[in-house]
C-alpha positions as CSV (number, residue, x, y, z in Angstrom):
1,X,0.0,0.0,0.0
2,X,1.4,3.4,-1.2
3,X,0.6,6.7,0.5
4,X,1.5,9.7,-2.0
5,X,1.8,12.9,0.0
6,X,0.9,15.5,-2.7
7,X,2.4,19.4,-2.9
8,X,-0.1,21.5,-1.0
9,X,-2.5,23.3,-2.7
10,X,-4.7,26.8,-2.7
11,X,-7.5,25.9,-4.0
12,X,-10.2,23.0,-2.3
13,X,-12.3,23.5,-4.8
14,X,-10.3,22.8,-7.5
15,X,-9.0,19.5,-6.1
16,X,-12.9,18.1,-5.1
17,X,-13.2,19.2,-8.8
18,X,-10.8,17.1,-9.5
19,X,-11.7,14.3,-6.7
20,X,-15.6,14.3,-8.2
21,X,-15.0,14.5,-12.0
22,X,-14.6,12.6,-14.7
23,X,-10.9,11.8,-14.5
24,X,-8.3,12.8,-17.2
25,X,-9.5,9.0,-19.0
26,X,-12.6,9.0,-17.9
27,X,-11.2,6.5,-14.9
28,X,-13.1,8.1,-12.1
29,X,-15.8,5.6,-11.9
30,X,-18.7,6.8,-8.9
31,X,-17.1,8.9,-6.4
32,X,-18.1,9.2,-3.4
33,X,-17.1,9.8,0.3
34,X,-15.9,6.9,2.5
35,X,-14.7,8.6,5.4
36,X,-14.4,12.3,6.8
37,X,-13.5,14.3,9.9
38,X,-17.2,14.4,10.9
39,X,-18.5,11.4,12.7
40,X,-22.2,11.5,11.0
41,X,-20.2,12.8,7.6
42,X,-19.9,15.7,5.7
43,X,-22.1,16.1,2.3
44,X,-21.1,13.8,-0.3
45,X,-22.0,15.3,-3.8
46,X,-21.0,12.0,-5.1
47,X,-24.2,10.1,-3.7
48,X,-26.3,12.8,-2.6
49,X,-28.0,15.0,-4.9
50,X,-28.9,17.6,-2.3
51,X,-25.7,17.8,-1.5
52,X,-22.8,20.0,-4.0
53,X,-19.4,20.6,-4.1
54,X,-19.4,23.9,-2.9
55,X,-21.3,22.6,0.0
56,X,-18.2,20.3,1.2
57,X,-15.9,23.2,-0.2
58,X,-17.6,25.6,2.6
59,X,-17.5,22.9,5.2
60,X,-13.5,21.8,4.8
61,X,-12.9,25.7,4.5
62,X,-14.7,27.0,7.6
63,X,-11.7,27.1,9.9
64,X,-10.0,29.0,7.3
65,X,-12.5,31.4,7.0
66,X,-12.3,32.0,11.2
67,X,-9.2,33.9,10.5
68,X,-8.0,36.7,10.1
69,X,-7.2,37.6,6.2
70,X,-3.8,38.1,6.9
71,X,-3.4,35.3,8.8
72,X,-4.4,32.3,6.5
73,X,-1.9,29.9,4.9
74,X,-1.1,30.6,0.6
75,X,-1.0,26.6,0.2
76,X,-4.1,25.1,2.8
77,X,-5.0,22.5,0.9
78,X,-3.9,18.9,2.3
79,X,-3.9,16.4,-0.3
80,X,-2.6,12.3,0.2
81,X,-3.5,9.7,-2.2
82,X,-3.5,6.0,-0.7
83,X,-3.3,3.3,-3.3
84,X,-3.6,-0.8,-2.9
85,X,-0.8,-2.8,-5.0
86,X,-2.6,-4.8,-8.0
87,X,-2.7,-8.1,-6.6
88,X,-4.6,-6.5,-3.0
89,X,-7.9,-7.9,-3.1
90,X,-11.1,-5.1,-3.2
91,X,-11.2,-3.3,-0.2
92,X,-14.9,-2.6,1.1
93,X,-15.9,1.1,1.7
94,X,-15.3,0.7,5.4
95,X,-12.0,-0.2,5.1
96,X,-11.2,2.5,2.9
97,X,-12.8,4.8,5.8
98,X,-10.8,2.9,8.4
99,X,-7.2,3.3,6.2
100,X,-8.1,6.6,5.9
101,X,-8.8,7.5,9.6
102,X,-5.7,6.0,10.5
103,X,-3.5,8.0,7.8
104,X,-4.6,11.1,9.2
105,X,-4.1,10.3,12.5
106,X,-1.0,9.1,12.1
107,X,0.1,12.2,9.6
108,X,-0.7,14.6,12.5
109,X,-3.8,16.0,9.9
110,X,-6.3,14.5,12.4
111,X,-5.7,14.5,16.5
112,X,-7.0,10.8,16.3
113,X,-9.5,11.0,19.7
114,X,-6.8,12.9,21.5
115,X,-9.0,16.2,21.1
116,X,-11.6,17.8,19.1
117,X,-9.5,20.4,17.3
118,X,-8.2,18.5,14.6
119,X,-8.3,19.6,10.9
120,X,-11.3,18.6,8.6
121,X,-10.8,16.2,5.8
122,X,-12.6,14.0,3.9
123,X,-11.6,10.4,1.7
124,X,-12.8,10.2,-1.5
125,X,-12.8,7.0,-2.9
126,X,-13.6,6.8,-7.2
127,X,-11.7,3.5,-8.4
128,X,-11.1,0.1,-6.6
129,X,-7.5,0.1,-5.9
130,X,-7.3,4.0,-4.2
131,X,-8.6,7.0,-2.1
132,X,-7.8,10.1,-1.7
133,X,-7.5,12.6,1.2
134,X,-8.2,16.5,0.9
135,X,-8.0,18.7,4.1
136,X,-7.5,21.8,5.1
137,X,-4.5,22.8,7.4
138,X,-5.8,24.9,9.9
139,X,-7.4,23.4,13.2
140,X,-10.1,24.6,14.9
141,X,-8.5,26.0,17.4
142,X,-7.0,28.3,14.5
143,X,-3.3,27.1,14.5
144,X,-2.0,24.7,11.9
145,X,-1.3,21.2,12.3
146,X,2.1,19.4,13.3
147,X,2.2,17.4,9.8
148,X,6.1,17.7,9.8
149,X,7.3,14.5,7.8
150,X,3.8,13.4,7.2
151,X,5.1,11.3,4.0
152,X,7.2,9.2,6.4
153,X,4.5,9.2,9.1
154,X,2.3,7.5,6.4
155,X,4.6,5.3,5.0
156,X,5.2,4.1,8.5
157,X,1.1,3.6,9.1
158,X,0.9,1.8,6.1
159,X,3.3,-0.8,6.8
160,X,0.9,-1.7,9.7
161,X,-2.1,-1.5,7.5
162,X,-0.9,-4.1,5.3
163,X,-0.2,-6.8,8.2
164,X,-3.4,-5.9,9.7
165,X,-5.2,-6.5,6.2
166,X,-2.8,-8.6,5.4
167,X,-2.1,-6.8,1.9
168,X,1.3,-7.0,-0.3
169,X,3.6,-6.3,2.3
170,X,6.0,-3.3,0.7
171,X,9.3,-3.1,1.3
172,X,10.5,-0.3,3.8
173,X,12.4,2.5,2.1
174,X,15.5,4.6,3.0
175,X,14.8,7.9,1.5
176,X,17.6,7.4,-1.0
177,X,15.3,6.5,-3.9
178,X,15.1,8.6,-6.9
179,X,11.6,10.9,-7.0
180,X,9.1,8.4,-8.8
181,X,7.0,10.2,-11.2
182,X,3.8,11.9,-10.6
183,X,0.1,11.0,-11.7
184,X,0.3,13.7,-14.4
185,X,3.4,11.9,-15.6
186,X,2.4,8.5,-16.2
187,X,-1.3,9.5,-17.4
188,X,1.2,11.4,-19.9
189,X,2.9,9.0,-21.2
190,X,0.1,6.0,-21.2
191,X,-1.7,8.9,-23.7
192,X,1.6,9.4,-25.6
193,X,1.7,4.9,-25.8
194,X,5.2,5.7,-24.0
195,X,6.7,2.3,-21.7
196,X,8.0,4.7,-19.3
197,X,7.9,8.1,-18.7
198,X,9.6,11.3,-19.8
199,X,11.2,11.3,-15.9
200,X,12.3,7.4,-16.1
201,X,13.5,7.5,-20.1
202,X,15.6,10.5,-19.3
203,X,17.2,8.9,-15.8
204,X,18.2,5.8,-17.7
205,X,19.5,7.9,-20.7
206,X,21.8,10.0,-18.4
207,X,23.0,7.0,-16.4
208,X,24.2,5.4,-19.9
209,X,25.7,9.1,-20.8
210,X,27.6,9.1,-17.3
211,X,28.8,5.2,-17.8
212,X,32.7,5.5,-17.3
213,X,32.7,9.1,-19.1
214,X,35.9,10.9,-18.1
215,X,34.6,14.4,-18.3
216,X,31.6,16.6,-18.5
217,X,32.5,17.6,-22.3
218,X,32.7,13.6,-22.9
219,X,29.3,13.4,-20.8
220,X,27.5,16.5,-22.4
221,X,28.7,14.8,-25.7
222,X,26.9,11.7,-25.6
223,X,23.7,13.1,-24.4
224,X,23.9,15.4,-27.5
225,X,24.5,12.5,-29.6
226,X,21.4,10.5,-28.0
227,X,19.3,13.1,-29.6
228,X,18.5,14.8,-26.1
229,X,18.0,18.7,-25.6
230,X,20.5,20.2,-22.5
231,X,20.4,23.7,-21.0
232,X,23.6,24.3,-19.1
233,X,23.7,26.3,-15.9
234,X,26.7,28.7,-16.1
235,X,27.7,31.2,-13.0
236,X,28.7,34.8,-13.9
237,X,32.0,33.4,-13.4
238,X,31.7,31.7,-16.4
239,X,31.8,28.2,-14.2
240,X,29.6,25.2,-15.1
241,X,27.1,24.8,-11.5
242,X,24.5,22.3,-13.5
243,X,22.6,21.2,-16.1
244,X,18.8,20.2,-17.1
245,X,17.7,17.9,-20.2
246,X,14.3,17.2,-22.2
247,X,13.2,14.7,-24.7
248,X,12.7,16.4,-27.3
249,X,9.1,15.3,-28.3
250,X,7.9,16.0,-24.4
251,X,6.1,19.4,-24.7
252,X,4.0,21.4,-22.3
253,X,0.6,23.2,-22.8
254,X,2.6,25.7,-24.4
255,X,4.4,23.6,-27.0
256,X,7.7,24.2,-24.9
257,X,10.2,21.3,-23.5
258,X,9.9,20.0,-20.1
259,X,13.1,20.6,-18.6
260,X,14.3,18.0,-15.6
261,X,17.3,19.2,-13.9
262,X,20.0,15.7,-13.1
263,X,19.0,16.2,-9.0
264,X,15.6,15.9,-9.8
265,X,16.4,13.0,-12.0
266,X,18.5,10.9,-9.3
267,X,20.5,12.0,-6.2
268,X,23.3,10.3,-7.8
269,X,22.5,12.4,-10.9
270,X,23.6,15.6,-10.0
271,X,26.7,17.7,-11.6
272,X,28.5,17.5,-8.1
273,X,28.2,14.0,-7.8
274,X,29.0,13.4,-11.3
275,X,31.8,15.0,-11.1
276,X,32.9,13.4,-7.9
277,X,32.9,10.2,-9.9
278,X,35.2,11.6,-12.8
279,X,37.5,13.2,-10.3
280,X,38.8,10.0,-8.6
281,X,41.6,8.8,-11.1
282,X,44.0,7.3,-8.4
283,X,43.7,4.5,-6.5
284,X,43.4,4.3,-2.7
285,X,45.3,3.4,-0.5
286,X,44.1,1.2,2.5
287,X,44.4,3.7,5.1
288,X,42.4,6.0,2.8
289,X,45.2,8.4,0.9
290,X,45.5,8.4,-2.9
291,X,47.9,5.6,-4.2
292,X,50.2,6.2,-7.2
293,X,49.1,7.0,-10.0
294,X,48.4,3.1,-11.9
295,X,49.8,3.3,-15.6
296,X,46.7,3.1,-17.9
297,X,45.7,-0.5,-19.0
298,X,46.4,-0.6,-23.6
299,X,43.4,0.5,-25.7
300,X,40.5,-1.4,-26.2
301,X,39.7,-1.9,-29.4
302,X,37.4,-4.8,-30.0
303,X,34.0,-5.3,-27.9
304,X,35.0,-9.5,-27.1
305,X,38.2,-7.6,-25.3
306,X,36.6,-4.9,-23.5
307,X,34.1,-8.0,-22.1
308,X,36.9,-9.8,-20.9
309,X,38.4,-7.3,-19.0
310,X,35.4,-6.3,-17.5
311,X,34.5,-9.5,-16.2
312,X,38.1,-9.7,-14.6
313,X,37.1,-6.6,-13.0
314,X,33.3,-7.7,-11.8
315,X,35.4,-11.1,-10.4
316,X,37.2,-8.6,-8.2
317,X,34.5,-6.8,-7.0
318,X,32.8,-9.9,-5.9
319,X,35.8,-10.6,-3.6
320,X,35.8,-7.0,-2.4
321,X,32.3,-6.9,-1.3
322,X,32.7,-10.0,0.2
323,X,35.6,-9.0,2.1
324,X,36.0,-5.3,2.1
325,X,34.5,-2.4,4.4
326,X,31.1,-0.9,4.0
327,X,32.5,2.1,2.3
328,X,34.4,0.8,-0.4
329,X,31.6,-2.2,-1.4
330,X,29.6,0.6,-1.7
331,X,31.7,2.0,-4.4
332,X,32.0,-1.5,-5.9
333,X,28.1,-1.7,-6.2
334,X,27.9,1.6,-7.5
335,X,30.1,1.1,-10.3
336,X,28.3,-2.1,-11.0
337,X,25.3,0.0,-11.8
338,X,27.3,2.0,-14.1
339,X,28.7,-1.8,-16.3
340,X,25.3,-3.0,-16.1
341,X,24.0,0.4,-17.9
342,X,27.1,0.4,-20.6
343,X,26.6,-3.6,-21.0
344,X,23.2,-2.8,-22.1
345,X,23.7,0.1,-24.3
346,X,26.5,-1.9,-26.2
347,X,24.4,-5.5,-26.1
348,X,23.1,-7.5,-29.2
349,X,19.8,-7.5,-29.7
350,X,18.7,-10.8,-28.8
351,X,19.8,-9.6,-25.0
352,X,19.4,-5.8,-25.2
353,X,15.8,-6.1,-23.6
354,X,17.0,-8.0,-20.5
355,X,20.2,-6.4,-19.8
356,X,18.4,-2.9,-20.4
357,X,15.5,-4.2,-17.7
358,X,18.7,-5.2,-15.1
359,X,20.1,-1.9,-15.3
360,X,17.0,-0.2,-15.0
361,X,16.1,-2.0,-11.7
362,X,19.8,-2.4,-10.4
363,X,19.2,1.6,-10.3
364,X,18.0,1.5,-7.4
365,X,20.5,-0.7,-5.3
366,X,23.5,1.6,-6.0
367,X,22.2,3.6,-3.5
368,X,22.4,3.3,0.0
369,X,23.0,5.3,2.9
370,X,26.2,4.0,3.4
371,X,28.4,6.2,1.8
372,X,30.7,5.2,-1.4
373,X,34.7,5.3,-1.1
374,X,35.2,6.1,-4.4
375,X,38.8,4.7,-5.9
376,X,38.7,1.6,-5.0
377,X,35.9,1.2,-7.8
378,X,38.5,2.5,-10.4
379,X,37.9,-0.8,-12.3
380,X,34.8,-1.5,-12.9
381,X,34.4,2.1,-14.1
382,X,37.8,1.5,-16.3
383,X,35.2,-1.5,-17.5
384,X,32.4,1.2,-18.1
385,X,34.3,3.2,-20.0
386,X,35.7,0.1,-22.6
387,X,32.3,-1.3,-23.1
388,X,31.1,2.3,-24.6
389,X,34.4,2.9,-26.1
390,X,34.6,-0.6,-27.8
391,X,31.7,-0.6,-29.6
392,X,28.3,-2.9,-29.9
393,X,29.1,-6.4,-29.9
394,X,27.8,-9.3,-32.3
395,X,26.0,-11.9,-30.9
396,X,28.0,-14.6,-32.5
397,X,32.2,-16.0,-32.3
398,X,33.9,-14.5,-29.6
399,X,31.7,-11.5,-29.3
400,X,28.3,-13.7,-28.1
401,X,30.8,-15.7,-26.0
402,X,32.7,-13.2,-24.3
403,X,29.6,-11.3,-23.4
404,X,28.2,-14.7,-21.7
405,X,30.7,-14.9,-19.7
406,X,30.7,-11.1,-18.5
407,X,26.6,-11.8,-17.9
408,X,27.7,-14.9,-16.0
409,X,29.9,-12.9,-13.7
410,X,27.5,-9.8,-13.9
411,X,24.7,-12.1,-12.1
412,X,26.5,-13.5,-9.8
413,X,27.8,-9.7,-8.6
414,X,24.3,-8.8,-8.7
415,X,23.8,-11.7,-5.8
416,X,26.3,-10.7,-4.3
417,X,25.1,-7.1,-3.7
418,X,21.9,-8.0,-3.2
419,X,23.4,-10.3,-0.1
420,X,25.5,-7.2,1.0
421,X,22.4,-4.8,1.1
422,X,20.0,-7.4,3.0
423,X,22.6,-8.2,5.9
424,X,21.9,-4.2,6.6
425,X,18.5,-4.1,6.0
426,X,18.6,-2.3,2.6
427,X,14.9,-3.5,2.1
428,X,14.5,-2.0,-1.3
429,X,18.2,-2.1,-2.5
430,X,18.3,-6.3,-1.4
431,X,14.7,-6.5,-3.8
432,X,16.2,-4.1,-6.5
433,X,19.3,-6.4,-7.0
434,X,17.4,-9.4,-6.7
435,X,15.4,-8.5,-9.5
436,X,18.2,-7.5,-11.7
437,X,19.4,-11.0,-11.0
438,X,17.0,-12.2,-12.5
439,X,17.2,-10.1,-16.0
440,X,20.5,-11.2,-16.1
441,X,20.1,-14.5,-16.0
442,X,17.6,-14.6,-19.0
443,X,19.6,-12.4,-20.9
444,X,22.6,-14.8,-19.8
445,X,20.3,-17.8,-21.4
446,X,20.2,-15.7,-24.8
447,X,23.9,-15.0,-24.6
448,X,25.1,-18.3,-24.1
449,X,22.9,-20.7,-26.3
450,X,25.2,-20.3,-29.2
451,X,29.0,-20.3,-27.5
452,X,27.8,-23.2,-24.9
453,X,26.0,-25.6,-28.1
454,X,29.6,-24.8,-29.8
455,X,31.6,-25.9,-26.4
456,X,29.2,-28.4,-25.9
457,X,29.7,-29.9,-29.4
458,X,33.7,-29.6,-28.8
459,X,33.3,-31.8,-25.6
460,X,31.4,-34.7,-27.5
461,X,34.2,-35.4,-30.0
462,X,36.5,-35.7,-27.0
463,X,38.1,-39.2,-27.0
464,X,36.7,-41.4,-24.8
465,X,40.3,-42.1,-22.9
466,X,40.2,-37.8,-22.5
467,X,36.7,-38.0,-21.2
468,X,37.2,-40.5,-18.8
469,X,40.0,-38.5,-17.6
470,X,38.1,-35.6,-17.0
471,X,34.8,-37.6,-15.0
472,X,37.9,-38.8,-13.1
473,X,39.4,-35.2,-12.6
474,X,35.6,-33.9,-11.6
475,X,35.4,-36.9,-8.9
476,X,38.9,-36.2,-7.5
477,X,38.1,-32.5,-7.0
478,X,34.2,-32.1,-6.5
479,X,33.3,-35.3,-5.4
480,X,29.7,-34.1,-3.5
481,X,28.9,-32.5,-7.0
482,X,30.2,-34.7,-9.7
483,X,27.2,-36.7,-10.1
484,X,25.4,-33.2,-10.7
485,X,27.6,-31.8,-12.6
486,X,27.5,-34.8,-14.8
487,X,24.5,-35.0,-15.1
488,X,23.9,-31.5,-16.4
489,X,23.6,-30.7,-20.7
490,X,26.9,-28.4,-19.9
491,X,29.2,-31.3,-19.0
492,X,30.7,-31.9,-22.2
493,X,31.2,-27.7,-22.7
494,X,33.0,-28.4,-18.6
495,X,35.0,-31.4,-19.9
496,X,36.7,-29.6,-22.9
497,X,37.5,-27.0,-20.9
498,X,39.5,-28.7,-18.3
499,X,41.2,-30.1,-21.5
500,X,41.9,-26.6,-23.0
501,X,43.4,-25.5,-19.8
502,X,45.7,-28.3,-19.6
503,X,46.9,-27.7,-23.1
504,X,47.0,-24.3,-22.4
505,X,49.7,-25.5,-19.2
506,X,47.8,-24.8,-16.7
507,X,46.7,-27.5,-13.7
508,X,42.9,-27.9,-13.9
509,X,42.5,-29.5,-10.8
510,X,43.7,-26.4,-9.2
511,X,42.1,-24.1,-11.6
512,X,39.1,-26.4,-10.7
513,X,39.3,-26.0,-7.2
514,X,39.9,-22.5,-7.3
515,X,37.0,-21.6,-8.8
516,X,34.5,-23.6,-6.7
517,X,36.1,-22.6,-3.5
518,X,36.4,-18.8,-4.4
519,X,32.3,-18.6,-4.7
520,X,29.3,-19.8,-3.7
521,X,27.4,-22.0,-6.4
522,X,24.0,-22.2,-5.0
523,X,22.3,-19.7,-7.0
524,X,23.6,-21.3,-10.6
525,X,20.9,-22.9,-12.1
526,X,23.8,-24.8,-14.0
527,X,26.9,-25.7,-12.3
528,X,28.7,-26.8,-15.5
529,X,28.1,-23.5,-17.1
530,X,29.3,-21.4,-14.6
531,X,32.4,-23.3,-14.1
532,X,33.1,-22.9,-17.8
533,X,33.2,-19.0,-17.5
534,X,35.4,-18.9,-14.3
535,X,37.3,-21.4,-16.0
536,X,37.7,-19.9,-19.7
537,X,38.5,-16.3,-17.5
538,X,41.2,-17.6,-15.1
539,X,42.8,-19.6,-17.9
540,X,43.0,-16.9,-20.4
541,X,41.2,-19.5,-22.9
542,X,39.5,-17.9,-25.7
543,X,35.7,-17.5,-24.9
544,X,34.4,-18.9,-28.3
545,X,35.8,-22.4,-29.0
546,X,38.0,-22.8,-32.0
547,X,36.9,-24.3,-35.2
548,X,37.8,-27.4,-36.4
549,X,40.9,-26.1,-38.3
550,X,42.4,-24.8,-35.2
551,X,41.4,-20.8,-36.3
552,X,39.6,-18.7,-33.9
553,X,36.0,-18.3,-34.3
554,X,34.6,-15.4,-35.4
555,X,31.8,-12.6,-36.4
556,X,30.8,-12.2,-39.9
557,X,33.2,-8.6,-39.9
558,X,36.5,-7.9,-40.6
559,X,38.0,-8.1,-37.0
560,X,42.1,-7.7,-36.0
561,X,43.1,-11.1,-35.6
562,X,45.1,-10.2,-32.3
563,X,42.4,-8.9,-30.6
564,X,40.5,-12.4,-30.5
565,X,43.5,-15.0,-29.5
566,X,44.1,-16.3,-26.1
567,X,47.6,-14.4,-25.6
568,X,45.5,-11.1,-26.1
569,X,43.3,-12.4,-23.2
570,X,46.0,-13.3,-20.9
571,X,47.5,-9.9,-21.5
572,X,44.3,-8.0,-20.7
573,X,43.9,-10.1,-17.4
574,X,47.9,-9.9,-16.4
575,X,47.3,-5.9,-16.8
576,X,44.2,-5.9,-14.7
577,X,46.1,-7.7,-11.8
578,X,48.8,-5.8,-11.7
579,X,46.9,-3.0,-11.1
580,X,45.3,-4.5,-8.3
């Protein structure tokens, strides 16, 4: 249940025209009072037809009226809409009037029995799922109401309404979530057959503008390029203090652009804290003071490369929330947000929907009260900044498998922070992860159908005297989940890759070992698979199998051969550690 605490208004009669009209789609279907600050209620023009709006107008407004001139309140009108989730059942009238007795009382609008100078209000109710609350905010004493943080007040009250009820129980929130949009807003953009609204496109454009940009000119650049209108705000000075942005096609009355300003947008979203971000180009040291300066990692020039690296870099930041203080895990989830929002704006199109959906929810849990350290998140923004710089990816050859196996490691970091917000109670942070975990792992099922059939395929034309020695390598190491893992349709894809890695040189026992120990496997809804990535990405193995004449496999485009081959890999990995 979600109480909306509207801006106060001056005019009672224009809201009850509102409140008792026809809707702005015809939705307000028989309005009518279910509750009000008078015990045998006030006039409701909704069901009586002796009864008019002006009637109810007068009543609400007679304390007002008490005063002096000078005295009364610009903005008296109260207004708080209370809305059921979709899968509530139908409240009754009387429960509407009982919810809305309790809101007010708990808001400070009403004085709930304690005495009889409370404000006057009254509930309308005109569609199943919602009332709304008008009032006027001056007692009848004549002095106004304490109502100070009525939005929390309510939010609080309706968590109790929903166990009593037993409703959809909603998830506590922080006060660090960006401003949802307004009524007008989404009536707006349902007219305009828009998914989301001006508000949400334009958050989710700027957070794929600000994905590891450098600079404001490289940040102002791309949202030119996406087509979106900016007004800067310059001082006298001739210094940059902010910036606003429209959609173009989003006009007012007046046929003018609606402005948003980035605060308005997201806290996060602001030119300060933009710029906060882009200023942090050292590393930290652990007692907090700016390390060296890290030489720069080489040039990424093909998308497959730019994957790799950043799932090197999402591998770290699993260990680091895992391990590390609040502050710096913090950053790590933050950044996170920022490779989900590149990985989507640089995705084929058979995963674009689903990787688009997991940054759009994973917005919301890179926020938190706990404040970021940035620095430490220096690579996964370094990781940002290649997947935008590299280019789309195909979703075929090295491409489609490199960006499987960054999705792999991109769910599992989503876990991760989901598990670091809910041991502190981030309600809404926990669920917001959670849910891009999800995304992720359908868009991971789109990514790897083609690179794991291909793996899969190599593993079958294994000799039998190689695949016995890899069931006998799986017993030796895993032994409580061999017969699982076996079991599974990844095996074969898993048994070639222990094979690669030992042609590669390496020991796949302890490359085996090292990767089941280092992380939890619980959530993989294929062991096999997810071994196969840590695998491929600890053994600098290419992502995409070779063909059967020993070459690379690749896209349909002309693509350097270097950037593709195993040694490029290694490189790309070597330079991330040493940075570490």
């Amino acid at each position: 249940m979600i109480p909306r605490i509207h801006k106060q208004g001056s005019s009672t009669r224009g809201l009850l025209n509102y409140l008792y009209g026809k809707g702005t789609r015809d939705e307000h279907v028989d309005p009518h009072l279910v509750a009000s600050f008078d015990y045998l209620m006030a006039p409701d023009p909704g069901r009586d037809p002796s009864a008019t709006k002006e009637d109810l107008q007068r009543l609400l407004d007679q304390p007002l009226h008490l005063l002096d001139e000078g005295q009364r309140p610009d903005q008296h009108v109260w207004h708080c809409s209370v809305r059921a989730a979709a899968t509530d059942r139908v409240l009754s009238d009387e429960e509407w009037g009982d919810i809305a007795r309790r809101i007010v009382a708990a808001t400070g609008i009403d004085s709930g029995g304690a005495d009889d100078a409370g404000c006057r209000w009254a509930a309308v109710r005109h569609a199943d799922d919602h009332i709304h609350i008008i009032a006027t905010l001056v007692r009848e004493d004549g002095r106004r109401p304490d109502h100070h943080r009525s939005g929390q007040r309510a939010q609080a009250e309706a968590r109790l309404i929903e166990a009593d009820y037993d409703l959809h129980r909603v998830t506590p929130g922080d006060g660090t979530a960006a401003k949802r949009p307004t009524s007008a807003e989404r009536h707006k953009a349902e007219r305009q057959g828009r998914e989301r609204t001006a508000r949400e496109k334009l958050r989710e454009a700027v957070r794929g503008a600000s994905a590891g940009a450098a600079s404001t000119d490289e940040f102002f650049d791309r949202l030119a390029a996406d087509g979106l209108l900016v007004r800067k705000r310059i001082a006298p000075s001739g210094d940059l203090l902010g910036y606003k942005l429209a959609l173009p096609d989003d006009r007012n009355k007046d046929a003018e652009p609606v402005f948003y300003a980035g605060s308005t947008l997201s806290p996060d979203l602001s030119l300060p804290r933009l710029r906060e971000r882009w200023s942090q180009r050292t590393a930290v040291g652990s007692e907090g003071e700016p390390a060296p300066v890290q030489p720069a990692l080489p040039p990424v020039t093909h998308p497959a490369f730019a994957r790799r690296r950043a799932a090197a870099a999402s591998w770290q930041a699993l260990l680091i929330i895992d391990h590390g203080d609040d502050g710096t895990a913090a950053a790590q989830i933050a950044a996170a947000g920022e490779v989900l929002d590149a990985l989507s704006k640089t995705s084929a199109a058979h995963t674009r929907a689903e990787l688009r959906q997991a940054a759009f929810v994973f917005e919301r849990a890179s926020r938190s009260h706990v404040r970021a350290v940035r620095g430490h998140d220096r690579a996964l923004r370094q990781a940002a900044h290649d997947l935008v710089h590299s280019g789309p990816a195909l979703g075929r050859g090295e491409d489609g498998a490199a960006t499987a196996m960054l999705i792999d490691m991109a769910f599992f970091l989503a876990v991760t922070a989901a598990n670091w917000h809910a041991r502190r109670h981030h309600g809404q942070q926990a669920a917001s992860a959670e849910q891009a975990a999800e995304h992720l792992r359908a868009a991971y099922q789109a990514a790897a159908e083609h690179p794991m059939a291909a793996l899969r395929e190599r593993g079958q034309r294994l000799s039998p005297r190689m695949r016995q020695r890899q069931v006998e390598l799986l017993h030796r190491v895993l032994p409580e989940l061999s017969d699982q893992v076996r079991a599974e349709p990844g095996w074969p894809a898993l048994a070639t890759t222990l094979a690669e890695a030992q042609q590669a040189g390496h020991d796949p026992a302890a490359l085996l070992a090292d990767a089941t120990r280092r992380r939890e496997l619980d959530t993989a809804s294929s062991i096999s698979d997810v071994l196969v990535w840590r695998l491929r990405r600890s053994a600098h193995l290419p992502a995409a199998p070779e063909s059967r004449q020993g070459a690379p496999a690749r896209d349909n485009r002309r693509t350097p051969p270097a950037t593709l081959t195993a040694p490029s890999a290694a490189t790309a990995a070597s330079d991330l550690s040493r940075r570490r």
